[in-house]
VOSE-719989 format. One line per 3 residues: number of its first residue (from 1); their letters; for each residue x, y, z of N, C-alpha, C, O. Coordinates in nm, 2 decimals. Layout:
<rs>
NUM> a> X:Y:Z:X:Y:Z:X:Y:Z:X:Y:Z; ...
</rs>
This chain:
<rs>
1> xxx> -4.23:2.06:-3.21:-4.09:2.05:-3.22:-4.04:2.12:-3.35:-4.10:2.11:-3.45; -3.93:2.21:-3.33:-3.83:2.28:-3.45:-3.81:2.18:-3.57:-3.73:2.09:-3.57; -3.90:2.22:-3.67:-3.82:2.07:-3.77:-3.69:2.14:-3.81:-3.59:2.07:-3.85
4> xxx> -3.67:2.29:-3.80:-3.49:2.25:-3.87:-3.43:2.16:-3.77:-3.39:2.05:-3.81; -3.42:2.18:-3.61:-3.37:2.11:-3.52:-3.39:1.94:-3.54:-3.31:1.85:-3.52; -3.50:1.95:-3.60:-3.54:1.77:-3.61:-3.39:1.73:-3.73:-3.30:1.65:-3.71
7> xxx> -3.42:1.82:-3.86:-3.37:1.78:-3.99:-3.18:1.76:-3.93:-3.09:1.69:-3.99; -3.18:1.82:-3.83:-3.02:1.86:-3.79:-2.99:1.72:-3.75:-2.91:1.66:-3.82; -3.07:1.67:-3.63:-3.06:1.54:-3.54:-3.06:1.43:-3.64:-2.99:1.33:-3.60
10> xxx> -3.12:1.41:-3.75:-3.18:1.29:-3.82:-3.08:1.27:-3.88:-3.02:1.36:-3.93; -3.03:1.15:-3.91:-2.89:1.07:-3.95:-2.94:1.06:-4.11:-3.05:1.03:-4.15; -2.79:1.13:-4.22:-2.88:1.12:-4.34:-2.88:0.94:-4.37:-2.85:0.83:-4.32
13> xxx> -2.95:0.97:-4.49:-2.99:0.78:-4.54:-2.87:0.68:-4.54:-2.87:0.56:-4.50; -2.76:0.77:-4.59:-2.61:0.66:-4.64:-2.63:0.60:-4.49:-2.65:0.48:-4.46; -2.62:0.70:-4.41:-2.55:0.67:-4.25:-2.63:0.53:-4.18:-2.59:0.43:-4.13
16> xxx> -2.76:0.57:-4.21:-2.87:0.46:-4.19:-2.84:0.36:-4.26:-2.81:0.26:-4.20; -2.84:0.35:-4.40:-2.84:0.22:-4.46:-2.72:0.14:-4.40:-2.72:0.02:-4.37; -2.59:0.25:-4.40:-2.46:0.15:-4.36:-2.48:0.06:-4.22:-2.45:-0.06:-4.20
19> xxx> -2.54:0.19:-4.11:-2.59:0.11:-4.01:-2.63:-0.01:-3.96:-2.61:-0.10:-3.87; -2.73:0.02:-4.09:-2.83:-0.18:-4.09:-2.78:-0.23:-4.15:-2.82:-0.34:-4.13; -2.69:-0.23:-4.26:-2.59:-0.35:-4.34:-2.50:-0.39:-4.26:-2.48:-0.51:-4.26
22> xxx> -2.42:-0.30:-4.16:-2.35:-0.37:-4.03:-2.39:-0.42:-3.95:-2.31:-0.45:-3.86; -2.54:-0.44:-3.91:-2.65:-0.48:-3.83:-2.65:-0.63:-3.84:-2.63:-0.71:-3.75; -2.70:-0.64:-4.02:-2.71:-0.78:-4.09:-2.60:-0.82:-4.07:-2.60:-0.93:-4.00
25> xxx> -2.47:-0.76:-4.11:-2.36:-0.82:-4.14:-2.33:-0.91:-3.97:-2.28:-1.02:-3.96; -2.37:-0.85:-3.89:-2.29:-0.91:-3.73:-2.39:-1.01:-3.68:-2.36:-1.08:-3.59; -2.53:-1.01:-3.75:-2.63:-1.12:-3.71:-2.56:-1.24:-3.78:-2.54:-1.35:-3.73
28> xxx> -2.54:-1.22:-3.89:-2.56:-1.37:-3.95:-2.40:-1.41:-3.99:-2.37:-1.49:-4.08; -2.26:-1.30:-3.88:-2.14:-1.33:-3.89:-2.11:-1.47:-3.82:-2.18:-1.51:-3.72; -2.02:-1.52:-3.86:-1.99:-1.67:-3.88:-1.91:-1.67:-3.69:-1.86:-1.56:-3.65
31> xxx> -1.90:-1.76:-3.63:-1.78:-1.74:-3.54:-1.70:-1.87:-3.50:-1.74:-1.98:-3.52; -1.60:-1.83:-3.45:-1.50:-1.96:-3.50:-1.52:-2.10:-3.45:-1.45:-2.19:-3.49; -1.61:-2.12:-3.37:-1.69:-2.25:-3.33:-1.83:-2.28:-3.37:-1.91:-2.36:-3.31
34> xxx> -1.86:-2.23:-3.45:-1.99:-2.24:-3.50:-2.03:-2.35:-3.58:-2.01:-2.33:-3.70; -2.08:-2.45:-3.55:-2.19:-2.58:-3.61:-2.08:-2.66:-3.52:-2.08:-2.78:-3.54; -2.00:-2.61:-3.42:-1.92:-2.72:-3.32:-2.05:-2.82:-3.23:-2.12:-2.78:-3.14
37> xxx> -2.04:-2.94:-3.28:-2.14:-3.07:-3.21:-2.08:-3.04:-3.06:-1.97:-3.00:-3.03; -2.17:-3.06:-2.98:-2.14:-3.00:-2.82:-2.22:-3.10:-2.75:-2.35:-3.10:-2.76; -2.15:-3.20:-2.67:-2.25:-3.28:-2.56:-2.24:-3.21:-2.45:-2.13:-3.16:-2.44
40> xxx> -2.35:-3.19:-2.33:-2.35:-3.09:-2.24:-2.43:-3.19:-2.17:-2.55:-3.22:-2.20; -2.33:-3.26:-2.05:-2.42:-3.38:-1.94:-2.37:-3.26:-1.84:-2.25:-3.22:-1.83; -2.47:-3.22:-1.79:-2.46:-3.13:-1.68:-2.63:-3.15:-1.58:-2.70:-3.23:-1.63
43> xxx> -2.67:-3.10:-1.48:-2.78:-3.08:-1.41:-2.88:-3.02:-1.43:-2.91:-2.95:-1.33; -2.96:-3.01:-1.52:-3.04:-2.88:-1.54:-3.09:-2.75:-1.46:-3.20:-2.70:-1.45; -2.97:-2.72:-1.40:-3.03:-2.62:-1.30:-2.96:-2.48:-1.34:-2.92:-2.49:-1.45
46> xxx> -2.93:-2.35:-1.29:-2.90:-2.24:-1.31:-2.79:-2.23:-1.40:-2.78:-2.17:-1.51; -2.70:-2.29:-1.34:-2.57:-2.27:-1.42:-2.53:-2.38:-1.52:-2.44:-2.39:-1.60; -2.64:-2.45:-1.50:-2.65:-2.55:-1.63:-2.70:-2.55:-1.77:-2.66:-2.59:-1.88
49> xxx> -2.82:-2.44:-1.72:-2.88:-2.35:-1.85:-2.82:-2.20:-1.91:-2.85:-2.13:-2.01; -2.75:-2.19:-1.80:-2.65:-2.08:-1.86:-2.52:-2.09:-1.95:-2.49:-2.03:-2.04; -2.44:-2.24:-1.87:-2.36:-2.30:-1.99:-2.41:-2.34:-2.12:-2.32:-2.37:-2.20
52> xxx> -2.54:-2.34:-2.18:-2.59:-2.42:-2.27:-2.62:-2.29:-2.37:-2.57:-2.28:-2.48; -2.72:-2.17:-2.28:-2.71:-2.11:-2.35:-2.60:-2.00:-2.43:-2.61:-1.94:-2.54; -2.48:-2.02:-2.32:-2.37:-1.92:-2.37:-2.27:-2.04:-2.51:-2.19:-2.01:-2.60
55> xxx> -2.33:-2.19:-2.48:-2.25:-2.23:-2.60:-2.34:-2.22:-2.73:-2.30:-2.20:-2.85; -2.45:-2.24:-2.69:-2.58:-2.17:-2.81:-2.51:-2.05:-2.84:-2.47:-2.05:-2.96; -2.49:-1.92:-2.77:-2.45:-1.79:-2.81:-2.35:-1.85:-2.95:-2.36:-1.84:-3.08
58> xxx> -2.26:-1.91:-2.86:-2.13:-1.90:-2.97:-2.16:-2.03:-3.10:-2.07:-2.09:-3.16; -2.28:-2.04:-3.11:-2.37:-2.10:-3.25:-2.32:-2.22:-3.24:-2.30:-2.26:-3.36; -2.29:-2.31:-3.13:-2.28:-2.44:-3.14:-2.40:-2.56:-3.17:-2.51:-2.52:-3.15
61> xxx> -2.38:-2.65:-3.21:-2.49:-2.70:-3.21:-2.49:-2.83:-3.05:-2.42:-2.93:-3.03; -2.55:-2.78:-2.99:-2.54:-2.84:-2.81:-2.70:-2.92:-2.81:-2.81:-2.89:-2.85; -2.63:-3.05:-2.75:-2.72:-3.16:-2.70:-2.71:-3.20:-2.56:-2.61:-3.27:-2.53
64> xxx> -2.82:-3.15:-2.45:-2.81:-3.16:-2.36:-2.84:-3.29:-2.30:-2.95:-3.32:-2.29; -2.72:-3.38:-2.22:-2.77:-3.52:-2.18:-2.82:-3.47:-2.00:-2.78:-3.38:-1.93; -2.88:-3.52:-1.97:-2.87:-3.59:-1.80:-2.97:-3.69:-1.80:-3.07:-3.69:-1.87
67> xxx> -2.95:-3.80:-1.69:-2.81:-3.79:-1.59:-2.69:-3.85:-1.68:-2.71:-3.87:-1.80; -2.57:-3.88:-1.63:-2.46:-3.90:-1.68:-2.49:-4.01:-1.75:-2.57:-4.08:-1.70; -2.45:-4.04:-1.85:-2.48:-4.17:-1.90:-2.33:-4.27:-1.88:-2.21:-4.23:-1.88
70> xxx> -2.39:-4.43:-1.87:-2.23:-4.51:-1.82:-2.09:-4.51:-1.92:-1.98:-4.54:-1.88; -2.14:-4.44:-2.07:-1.99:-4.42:-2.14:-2.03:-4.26:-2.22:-2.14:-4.21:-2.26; -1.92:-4.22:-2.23:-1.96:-4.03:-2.27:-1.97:-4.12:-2.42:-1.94:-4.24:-2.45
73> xxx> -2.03:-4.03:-2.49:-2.11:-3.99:-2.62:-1.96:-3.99:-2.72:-1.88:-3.94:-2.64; -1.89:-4.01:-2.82:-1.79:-3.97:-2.91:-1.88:-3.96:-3.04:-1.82:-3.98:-3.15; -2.01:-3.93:-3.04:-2.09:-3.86:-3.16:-2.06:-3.73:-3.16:-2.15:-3.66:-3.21
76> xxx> -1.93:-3.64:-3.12:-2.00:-3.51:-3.12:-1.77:-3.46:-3.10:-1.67:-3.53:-3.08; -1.80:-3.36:-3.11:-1.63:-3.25:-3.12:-1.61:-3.22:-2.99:-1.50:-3.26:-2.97; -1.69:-3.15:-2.86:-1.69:-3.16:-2.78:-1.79:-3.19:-2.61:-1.88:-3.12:-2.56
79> xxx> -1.76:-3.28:-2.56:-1.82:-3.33:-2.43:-1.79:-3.22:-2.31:-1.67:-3.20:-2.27; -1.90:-3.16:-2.27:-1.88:-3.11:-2.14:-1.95:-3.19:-2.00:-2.06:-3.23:-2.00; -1.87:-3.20:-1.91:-1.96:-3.32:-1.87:-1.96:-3.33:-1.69:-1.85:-3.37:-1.65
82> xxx> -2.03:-3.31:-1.60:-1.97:-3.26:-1.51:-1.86:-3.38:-1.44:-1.87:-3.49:-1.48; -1.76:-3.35:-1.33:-1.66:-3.45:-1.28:-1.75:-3.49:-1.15:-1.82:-3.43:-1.07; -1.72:-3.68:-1.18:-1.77:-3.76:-1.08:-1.64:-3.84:-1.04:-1.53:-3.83:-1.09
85> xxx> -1.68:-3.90:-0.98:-1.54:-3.99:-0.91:-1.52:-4.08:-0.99:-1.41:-4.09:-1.04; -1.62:-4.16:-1.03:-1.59:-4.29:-1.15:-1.55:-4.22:-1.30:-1.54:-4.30:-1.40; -1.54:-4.05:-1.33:-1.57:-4.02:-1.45:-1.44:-4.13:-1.56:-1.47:-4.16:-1.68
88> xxx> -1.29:-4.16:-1.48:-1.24:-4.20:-1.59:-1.31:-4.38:-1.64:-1.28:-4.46:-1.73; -1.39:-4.39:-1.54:-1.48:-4.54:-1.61:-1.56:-4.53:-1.73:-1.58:-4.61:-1.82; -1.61:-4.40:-1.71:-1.72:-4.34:-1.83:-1.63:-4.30:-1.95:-1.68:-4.32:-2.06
91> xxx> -1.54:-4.27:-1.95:-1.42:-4.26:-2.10:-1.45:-4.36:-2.17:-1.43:-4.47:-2.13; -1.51:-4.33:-2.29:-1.46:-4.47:-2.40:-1.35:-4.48:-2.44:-1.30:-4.59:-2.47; -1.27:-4.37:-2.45:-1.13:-4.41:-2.54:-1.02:-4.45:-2.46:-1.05:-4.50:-2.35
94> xxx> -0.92:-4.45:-2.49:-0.78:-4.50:-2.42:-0.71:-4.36:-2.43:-0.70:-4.28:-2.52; -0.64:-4.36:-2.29:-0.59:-4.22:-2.35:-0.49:-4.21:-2.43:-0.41:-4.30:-2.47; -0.48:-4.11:-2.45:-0.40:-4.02:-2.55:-0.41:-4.07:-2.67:-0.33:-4.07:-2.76
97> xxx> -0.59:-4.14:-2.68:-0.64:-4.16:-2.81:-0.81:-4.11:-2.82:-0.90:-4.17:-2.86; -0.79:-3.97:-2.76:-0.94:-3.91:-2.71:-1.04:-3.93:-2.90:-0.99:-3.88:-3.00; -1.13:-3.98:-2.89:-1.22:-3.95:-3.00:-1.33:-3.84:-2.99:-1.42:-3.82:-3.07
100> xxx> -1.29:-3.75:-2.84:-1.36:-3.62:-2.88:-1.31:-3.53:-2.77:-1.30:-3.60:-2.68; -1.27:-3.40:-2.73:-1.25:-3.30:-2.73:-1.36:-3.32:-2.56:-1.48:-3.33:-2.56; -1.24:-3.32:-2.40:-1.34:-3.33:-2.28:-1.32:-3.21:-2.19:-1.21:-3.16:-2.17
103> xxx> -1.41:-3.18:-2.16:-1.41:-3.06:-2.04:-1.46:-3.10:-1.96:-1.58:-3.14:-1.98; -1.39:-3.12:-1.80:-1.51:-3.15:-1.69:-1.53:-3.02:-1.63:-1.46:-2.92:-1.62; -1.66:-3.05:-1.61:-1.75:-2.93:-1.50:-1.74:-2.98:-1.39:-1.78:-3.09:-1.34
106> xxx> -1.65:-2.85:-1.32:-1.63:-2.86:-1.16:-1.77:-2.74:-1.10:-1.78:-2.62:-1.13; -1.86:-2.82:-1.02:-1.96:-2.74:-0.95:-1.94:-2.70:-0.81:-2.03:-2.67:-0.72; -1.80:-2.70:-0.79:-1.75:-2.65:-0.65:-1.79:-2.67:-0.55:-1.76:-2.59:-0.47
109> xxx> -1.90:-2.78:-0.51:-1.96:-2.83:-0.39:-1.83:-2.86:-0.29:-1.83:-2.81:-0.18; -1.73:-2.95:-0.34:-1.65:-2.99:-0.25:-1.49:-2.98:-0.31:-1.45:-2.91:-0.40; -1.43:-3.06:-0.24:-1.24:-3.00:-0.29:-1.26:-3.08:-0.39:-1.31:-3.19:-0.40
112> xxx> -1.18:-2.98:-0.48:-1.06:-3.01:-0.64:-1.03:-3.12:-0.64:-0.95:-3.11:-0.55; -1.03:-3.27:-0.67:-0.94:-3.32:-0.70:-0.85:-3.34:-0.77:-0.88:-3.44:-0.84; -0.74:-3.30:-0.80:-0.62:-3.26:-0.90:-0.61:-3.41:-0.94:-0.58:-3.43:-1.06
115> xxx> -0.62:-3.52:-0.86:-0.54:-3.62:-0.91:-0.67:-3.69:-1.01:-0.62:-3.73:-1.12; -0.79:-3.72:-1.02:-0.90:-3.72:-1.08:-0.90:-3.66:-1.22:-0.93:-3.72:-1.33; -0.86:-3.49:-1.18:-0.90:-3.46:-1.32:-0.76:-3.52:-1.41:-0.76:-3.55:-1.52
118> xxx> -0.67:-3.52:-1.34:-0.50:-3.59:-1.43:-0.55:-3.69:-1.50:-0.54:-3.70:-1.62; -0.63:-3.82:-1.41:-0.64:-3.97:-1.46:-0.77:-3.96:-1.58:-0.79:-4.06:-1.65; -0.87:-3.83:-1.60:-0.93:-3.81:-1.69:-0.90:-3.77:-1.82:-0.96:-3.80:-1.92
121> xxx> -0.79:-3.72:-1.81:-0.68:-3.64:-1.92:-0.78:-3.58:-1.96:-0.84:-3.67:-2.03; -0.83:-3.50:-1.97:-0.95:-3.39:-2.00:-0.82:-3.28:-2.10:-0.70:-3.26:-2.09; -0.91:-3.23:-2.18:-0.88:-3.12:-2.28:-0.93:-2.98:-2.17:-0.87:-2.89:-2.22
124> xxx> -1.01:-2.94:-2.06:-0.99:-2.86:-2.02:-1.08:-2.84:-1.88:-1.17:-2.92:-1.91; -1.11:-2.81:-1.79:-1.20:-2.75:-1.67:-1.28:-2.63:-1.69:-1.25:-2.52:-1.74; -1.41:-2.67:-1.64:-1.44:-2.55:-1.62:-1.52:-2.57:-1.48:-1.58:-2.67:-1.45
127> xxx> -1.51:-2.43:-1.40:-1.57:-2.41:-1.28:-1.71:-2.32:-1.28:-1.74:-2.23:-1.36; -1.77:-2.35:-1.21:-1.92:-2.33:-1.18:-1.85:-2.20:-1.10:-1.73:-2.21:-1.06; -1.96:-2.03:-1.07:-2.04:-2.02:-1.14:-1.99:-1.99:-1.27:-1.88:-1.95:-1.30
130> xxx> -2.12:-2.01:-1.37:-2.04:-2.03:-1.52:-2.03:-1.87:-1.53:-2.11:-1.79:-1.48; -1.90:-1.84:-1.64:-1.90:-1.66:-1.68:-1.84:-1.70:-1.81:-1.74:-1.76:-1.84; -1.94:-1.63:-1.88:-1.90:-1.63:-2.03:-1.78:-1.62:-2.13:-1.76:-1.66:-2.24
133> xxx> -1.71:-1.57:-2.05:-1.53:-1.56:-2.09:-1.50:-1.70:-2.09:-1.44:-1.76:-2.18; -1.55:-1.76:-1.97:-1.44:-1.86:-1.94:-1.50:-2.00:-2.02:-1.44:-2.10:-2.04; -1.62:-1.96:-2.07:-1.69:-2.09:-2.15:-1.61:-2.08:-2.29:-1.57:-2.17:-2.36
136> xxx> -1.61:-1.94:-2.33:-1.53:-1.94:-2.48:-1.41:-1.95:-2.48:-1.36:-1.98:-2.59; -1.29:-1.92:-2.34:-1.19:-1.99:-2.31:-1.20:-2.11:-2.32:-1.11:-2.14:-2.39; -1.24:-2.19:-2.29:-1.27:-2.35:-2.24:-1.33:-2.41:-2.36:-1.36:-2.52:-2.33
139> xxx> -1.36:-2.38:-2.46:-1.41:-2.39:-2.63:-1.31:-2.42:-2.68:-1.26:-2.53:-2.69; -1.28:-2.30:-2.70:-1.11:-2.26:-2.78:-1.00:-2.36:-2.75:-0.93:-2.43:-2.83; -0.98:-2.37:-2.62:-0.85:-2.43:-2.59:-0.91:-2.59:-2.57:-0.82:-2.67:-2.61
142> xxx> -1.01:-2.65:-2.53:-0.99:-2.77:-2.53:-1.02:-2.83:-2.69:-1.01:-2.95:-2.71; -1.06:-2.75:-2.78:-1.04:-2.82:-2.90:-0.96:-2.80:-2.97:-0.94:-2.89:-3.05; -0.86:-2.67:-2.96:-0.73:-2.66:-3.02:-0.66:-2.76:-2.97:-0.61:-2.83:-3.06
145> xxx> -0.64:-2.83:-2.80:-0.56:-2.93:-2.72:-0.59:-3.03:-2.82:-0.51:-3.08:-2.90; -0.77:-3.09:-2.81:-0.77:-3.21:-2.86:-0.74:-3.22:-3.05:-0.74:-3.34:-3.09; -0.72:-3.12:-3.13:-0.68:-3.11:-3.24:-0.51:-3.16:-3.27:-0.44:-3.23:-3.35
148> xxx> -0.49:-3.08:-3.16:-0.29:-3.09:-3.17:-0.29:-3.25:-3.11:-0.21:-3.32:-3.17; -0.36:-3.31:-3.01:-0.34:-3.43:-2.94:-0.33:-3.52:-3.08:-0.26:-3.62:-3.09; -0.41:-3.48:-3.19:-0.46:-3.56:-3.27:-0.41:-3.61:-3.39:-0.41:-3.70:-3.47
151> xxx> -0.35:-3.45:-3.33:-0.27:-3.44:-3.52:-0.09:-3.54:-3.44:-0.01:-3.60:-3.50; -0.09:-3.52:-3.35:0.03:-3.62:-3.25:0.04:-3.79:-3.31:0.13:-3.86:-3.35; -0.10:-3.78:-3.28:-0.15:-3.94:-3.22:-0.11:-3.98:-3.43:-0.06:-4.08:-3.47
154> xxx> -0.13:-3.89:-3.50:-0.15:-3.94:-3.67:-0.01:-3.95:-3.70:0.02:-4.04:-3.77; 0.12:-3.86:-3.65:0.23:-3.85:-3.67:0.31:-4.00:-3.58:0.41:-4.07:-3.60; 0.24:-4.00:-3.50:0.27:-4.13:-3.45:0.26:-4.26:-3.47:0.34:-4.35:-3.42
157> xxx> 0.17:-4.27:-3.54:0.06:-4.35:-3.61:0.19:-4.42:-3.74:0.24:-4.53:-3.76; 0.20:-4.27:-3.81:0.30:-4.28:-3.90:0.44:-4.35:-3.91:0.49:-4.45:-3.96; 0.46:-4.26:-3.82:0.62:-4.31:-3.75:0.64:-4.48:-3.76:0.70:-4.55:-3.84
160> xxx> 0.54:-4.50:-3.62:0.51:-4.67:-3.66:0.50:-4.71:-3.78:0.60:-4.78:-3.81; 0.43:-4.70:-3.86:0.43:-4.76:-4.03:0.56:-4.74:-4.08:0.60:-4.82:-4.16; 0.64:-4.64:-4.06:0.74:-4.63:-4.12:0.83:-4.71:-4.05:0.92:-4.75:-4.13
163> xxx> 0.85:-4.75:-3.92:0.90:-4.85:-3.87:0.92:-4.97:-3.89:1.03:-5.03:-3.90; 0.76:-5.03:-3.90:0.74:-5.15:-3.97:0.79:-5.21:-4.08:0.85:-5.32:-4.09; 0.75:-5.08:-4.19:0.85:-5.11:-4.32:0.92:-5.13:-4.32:0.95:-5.24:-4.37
166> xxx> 1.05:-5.03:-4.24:1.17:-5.08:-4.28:1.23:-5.23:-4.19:1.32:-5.29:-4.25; 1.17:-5.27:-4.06:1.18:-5.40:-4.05:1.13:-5.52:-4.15:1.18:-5.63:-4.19; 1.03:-5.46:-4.18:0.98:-5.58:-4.33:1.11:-5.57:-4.45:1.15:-5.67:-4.50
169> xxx> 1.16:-5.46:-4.50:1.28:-5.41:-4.59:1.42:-5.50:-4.58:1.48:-5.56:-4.67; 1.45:-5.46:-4.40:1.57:-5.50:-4.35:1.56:-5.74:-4.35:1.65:-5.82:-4.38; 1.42:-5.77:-4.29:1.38:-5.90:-4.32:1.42:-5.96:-4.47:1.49:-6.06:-4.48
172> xxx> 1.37:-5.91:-4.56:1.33:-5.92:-4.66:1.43:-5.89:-4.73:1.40:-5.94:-4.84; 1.56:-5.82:-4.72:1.70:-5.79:-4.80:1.82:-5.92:-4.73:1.92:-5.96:-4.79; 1.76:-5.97:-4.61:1.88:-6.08:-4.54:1.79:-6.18:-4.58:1.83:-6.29:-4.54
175> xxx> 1.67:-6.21:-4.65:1.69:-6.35:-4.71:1.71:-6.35:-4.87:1.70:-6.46:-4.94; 1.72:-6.24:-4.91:1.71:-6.25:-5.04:1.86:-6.22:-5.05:1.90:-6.23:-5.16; 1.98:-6.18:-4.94:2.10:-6.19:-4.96:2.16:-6.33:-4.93:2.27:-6.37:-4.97
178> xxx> 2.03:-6.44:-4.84:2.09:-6.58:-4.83:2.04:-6.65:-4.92:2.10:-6.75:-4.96; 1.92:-6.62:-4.98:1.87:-6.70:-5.11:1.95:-6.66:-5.25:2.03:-6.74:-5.30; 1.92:-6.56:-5.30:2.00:-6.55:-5.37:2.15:-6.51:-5.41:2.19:-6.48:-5.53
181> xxx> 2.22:-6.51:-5.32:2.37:-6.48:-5.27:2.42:-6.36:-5.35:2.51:-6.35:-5.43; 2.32:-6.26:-5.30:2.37:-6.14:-5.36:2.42:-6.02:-5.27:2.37:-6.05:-5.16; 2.49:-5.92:-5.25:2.48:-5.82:-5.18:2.35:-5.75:-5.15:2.25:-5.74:-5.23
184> xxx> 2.37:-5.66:-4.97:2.24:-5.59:-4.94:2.25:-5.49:-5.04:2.15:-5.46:-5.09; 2.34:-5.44:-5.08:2.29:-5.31:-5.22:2.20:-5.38:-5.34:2.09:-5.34:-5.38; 2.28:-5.50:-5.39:2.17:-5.53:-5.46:2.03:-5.58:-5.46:1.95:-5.57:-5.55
187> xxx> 2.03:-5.67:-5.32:1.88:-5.65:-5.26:1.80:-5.55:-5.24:1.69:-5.55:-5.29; 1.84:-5.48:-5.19:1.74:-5.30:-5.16:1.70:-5.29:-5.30:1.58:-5.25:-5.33; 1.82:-5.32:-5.45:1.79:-5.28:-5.54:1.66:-5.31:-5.60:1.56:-5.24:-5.65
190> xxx> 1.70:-5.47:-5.57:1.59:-5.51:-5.61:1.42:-5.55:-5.58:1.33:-5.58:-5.65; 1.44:-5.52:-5.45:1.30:-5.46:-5.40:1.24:-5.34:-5.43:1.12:-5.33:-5.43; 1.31:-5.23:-5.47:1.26:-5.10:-5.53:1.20:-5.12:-5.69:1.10:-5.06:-5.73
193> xxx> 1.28:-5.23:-5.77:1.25:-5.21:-5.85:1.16:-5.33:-5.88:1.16:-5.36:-6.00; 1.10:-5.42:-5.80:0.99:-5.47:-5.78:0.86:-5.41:-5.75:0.76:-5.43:-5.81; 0.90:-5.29:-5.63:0.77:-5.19:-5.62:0.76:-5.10:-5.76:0.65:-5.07:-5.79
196> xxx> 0.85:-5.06:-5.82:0.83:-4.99:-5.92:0.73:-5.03:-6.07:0.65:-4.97:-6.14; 0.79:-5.19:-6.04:0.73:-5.22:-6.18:0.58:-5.25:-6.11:0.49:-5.18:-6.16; 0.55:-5.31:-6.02:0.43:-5.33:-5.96:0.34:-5.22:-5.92:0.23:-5.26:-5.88
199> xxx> 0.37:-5.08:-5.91:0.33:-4.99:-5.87:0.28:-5.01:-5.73:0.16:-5.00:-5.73; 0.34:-5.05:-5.61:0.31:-5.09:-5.49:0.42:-5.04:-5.40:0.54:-5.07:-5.44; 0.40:-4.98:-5.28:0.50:-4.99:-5.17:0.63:-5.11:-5.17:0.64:-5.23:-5.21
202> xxx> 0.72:-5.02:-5.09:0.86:-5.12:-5.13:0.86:-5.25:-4.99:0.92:-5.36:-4.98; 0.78:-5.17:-4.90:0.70:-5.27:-4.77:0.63:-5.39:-4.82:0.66:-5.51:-4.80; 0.52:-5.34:-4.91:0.42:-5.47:-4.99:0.52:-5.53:-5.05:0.50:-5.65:-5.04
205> xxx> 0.57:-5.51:-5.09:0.70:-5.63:-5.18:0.76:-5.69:-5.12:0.76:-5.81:-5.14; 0.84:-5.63:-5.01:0.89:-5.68:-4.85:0.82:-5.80:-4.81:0.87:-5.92:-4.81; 0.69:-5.77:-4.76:0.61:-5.85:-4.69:0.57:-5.98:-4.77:0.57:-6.09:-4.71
208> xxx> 0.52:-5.97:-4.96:0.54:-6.06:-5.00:0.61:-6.19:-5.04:0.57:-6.30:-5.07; 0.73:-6.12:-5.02:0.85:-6.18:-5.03:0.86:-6.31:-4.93:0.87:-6.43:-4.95; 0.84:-6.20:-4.78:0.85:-6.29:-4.66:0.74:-6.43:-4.61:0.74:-6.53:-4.55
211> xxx> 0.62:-6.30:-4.72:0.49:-6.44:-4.67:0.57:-6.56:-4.77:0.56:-6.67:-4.74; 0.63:-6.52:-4.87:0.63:-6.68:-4.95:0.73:-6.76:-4.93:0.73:-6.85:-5.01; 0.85:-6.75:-4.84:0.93:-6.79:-4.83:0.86:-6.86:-4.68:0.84:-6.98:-4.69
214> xxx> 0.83:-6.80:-4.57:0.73:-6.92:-4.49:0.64:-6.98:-4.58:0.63:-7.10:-4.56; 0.59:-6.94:-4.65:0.51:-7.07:-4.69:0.57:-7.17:-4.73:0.54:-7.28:-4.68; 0.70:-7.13:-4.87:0.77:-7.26:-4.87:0.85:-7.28:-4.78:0.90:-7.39:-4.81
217> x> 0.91:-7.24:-4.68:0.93:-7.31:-4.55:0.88:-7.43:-4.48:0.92:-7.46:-4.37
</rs>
């Protein structure tokens, strides 16, 4: 062989080194579900070890159950799990208080049932045969779903507490306007500046108020 021809073909060093630093750099790059806890109740058969491996791909950490067990797993971010007829029995939570992120596996033996997967309220489907797109589709969006479901369920959560309060507020200003025959301005007043001095919610002052007035009731 011509070594000028060789010296011509041979990539100089920079070009090399950069090569294998972008080499390193894409092995041990991070991706956006990665150390995601993954329950995978599926069949162990073809397309069962291909879903596992492609959520392995995307650096999950996946625990494969079979057979179905009688309540899904809420140890883990997301359940993939395949659909059975009894599956909304196997739900531990209540809905629209999911404690983990569900995808059923449809294995296309027989018809869709639309009304099934509704009464599951699942975060997403996925269909057999498995193809890699659609598993990192079905990642992405059923944990973004069950994220926003969640962040819902907290603002709601909230709302209620703030409800509460001001029923305990609104209680708690009409006996302190019949006990001590003052106006609701100056009751409100004076529950604020009960929470103030106490450094406590103007609710916890509320509610105190009310526990002691049943008691001496």
């Amino acid at each position: 062989m011509d070594t000028t021809a060789a010296a011509k073909t041979k990539r100089p060093l920079s070009q090399r080194t950069s090569a294998a630093a972008a080499m390193r750099k894409n092995a041990t790059a991070t991706t956006p579900h990665q150390n995601l806890r993954i329950a995978v109740i599926v069949e162990p058969d073809a397309d069962g070890e291909r879903l596992i491996r492609e959520l392995q791909r995307l650096r999950c950490e996946v625990r494969h159950i079979w057979p179905i067990p009688p309540q899904l797993p809420v140890d883990c971010d997301l359940v993939f799990c395949t659909l059975v007829e009894d599956m909304p029995k196997r739900i531990p939570w209540l809905p629209g208080e999911p404690e983990a992120g569900l995808v059923l596996v449809d294995r296309g033996v027989s018809n869709l049932d639309l009304k099934l997967i509704h009464n599951c309220a699942a975060h997403g489907v996925l269909h057999y045969p498995v193809v890699q797109r659609a598993v990192q589709t079905c990642v992405a969006l059923a944990r973004e779903h069950f994220l926003y479901e969640r962040r819902l369920r907290n603002r709601i959560d909230k709302l209620d507490e703030n409800l509460r309060t001001m029923r305990l507020v609104e209680r708690a200003k009409s006996l302190l306007v019949r006990v001590k025959n003052v106006s609701e301005e100056e009751a409100y007043n004076y529950l604020r500046r009960q929470a103030m001095e106490r450094r406590v919610t103007i609710g916890a002052v509320a509610n105190a108020i009310i526990d002691s007035h049943e008691l001496l009731s």
